[in-house]
N, C-alpha and C positions, 0 to 999 in steps of 0.2 A: 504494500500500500504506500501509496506518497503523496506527499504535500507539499504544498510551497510555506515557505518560512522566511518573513522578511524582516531584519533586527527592526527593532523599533526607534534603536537613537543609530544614529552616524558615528559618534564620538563611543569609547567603550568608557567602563563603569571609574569611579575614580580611584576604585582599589587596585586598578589592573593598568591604569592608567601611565605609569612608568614603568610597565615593563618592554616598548619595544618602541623606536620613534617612528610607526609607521603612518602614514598618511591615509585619512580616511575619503572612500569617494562614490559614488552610488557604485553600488553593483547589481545585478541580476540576483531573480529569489535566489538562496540555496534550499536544495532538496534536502527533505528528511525522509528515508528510507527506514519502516519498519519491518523488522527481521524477528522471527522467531529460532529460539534454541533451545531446542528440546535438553540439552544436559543442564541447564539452569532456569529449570521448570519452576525453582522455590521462590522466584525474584520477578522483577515486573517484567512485560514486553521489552527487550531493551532497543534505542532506536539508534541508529547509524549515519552519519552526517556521510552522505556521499561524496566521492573526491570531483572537482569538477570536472567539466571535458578539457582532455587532454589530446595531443595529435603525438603519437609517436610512429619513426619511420617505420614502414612495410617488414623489415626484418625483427623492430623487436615485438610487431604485434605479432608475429611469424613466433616468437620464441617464448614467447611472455608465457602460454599455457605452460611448454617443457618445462620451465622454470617452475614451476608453481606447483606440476607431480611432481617432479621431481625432488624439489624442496620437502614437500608435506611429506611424501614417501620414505625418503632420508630420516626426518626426525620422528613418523609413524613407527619405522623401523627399529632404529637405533635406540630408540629413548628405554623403551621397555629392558631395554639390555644394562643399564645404565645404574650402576650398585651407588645409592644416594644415602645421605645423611644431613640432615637439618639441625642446624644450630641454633642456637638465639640467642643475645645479649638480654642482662634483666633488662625487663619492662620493654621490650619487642613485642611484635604481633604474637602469637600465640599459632595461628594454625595460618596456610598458605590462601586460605577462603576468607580471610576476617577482613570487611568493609566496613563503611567507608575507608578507605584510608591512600594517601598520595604515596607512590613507591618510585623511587629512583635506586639507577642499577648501571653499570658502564656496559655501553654496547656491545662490545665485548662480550656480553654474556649470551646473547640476543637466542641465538641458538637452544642451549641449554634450557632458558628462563622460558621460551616457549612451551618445550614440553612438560616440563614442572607445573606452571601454572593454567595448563590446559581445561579449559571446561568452567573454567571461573566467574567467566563476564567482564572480566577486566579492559576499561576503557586504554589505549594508546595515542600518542600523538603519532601520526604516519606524515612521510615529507611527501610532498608530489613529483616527487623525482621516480625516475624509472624504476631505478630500488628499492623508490616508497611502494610502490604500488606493487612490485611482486612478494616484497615481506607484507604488503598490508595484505593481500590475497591467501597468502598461505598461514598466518598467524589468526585469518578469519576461520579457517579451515579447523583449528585449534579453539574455537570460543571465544575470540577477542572480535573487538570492535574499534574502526580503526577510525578517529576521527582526521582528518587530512588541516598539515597544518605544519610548521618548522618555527625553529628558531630563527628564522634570516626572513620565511613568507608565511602572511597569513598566522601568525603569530596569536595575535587578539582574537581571533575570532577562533581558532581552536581551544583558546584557555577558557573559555565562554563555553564550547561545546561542550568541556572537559568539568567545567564546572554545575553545568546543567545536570553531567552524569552523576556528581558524587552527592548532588542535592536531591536527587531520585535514589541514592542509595548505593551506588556502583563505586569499584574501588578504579581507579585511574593510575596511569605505569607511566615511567620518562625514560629512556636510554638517553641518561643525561649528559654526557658528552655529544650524542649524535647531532644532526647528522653524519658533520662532518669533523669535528673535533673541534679544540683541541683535546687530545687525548687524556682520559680520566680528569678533566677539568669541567665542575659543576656551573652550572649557568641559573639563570634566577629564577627562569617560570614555576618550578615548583614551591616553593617559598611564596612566592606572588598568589600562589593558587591556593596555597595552606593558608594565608592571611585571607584572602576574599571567600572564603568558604567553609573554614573553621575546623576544616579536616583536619588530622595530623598528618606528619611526614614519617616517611619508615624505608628505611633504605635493607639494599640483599647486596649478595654477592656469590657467586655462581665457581668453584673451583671445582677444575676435572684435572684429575691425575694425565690421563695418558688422552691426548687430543691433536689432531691439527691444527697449527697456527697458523693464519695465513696473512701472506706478508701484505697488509690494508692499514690502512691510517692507526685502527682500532685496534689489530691482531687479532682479529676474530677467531674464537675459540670453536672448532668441529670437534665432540668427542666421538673416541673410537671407540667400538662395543665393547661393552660388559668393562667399562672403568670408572673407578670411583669417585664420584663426586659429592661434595661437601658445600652446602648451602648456607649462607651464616648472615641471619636477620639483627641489622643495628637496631637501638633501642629508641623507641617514639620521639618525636620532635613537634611538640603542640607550639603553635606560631598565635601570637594574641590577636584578633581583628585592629587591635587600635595601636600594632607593632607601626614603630615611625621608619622613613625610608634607613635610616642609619642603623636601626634593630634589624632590617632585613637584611645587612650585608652579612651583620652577625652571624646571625641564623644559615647563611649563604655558605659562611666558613663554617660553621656545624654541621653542617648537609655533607661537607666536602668532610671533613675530618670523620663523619662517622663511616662513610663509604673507602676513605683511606683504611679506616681502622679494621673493616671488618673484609675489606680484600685482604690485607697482610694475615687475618687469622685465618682465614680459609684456605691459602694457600700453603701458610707452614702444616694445616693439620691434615689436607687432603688422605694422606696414604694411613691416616687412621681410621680411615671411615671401616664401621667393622666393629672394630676394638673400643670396648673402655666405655666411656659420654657418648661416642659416635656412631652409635646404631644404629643400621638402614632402618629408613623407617618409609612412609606411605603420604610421603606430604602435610606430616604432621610436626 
């Protein structure tokens, strides 16, 4: 089903208001596309900001499908094979389902974090790049909803989309370095997003023992079957509504410092997934 959906102001809200200096100018409706998912039957309809029309040349609409078996196939495949262990820092989320809540993660994980958080509802920002649009296709294929939107375009009006979800109840993700770096360096939308919305912030971190690395801005992490990985949840980050611009940089360095913190533990502990604290567990 679809509708036309037309902002009501030109100008965005004043809490969102410094996060991007982008120029505002009439645009054409955007669509909202309602989609059901039957693996998160317990939660409302959720609705889908579609990416606008885009013209890509004759070879990659030729390849865009390959990409997208082939993608879903890979991590359908591989993931089930994949000996996991979940961590938390006190006062972290509790289970990999717990909403509302804003989650940043380095791109980096992008892979892995997929099939971990499969089936959830989990809101993302997607870029409109050709790359947006074949992760935003295959991560739909997984339960996600991808709302279309970057750091660099369309900025405002994804954190608007992103913020309509978490006010219906839905938990919303960053790959917050993406799209295109700089690498493991936090950028401000989510903070922006915890202040205008009252969510907290909850940062992950994704380590696999034995993976391919590939040489991209990111390192994008492929893991190989049946190797251990260790998931390790920072602990909540509640942002005040009446936080002033100077508290958000704060909070900016906190976001960055708990994502440093808790890549360095997942990585030292990876090859004890198994033993000890680190029991594979089920997404718990």
């Amino acid at each position: 089903m679809e509708q036309a959906f037309r902002p009501a102001s030109k100008k965005p809200p004043k809490e969102l208001a410094g996060f991007s200096p982008l120029r505002y100018s009439k645009r054409p409706p955007i669509t909202i596309t309602v989609v059901t998912e039957a693996s998160t039957d317990e939660a409302p309809t959720p609705a889908e900001v579609a990416p606008s029309p885009r013209r890509f040349t004759p070879l990659q609409r030729i390849v865009l499908p390959i990409i997208i078996a082939a993608g879903y196939s890979f991590i359908r495949l591989i993931g089930p094979t994949l000996r996991v262990s979940i961590s938390h820092e006190e006062g972290a989320q509790p289970t990999v389902g717990q909403r509302p809540l804003i989650l940043s993660f380095w791109h980096a994980c992008i892979i892995p974090a997929t099939y971990l958080f499969r089936d959830v509802g989990i809101r993302v920002m997607s870029s409109n790049s050709y790359d947006g649009e074949y992760m935003g296709r295959i991560i739909h294929k997984f339960g996600f909803v991808a709302v279309k939107g970057s750091s660099s375009r369309n900025a405002v009006r994804a954190l608007l989309g992103l913020r309509r979800a978490l006010q219906e109840g839905w938990s919303v993700a960053f790959s917050i370095d993406g799209p295109r770096g700089p690498r493991h360096q936090v950028k401000p939308g989510p903070v922006a997003l915890a202040r205008s919305s009252g969510v907290s912030l909850s940062t992950f971190h994704i380590a696999v023992e034995n993976a391919w690395v590939l040489n991209t801005w990111d390192r994008l992490i492929i893991p190989k079957p049946f190797s251990r990985v260790l998931m390790r949840f920072g602990k909540l980050i509640p942002v005040p509504a009446d936080a002033t611009d100077e508290d958000l940089e704060r909070y900016q360095q906190e976001l960055q410092d708990s994502l440093d913190r808790i890549r360095e533990f997942a990585e030292e502990n990876v090859h004890r997934v198994g033993t000890g604290e680190f029991r594979r567990g089920n997404r718990t």
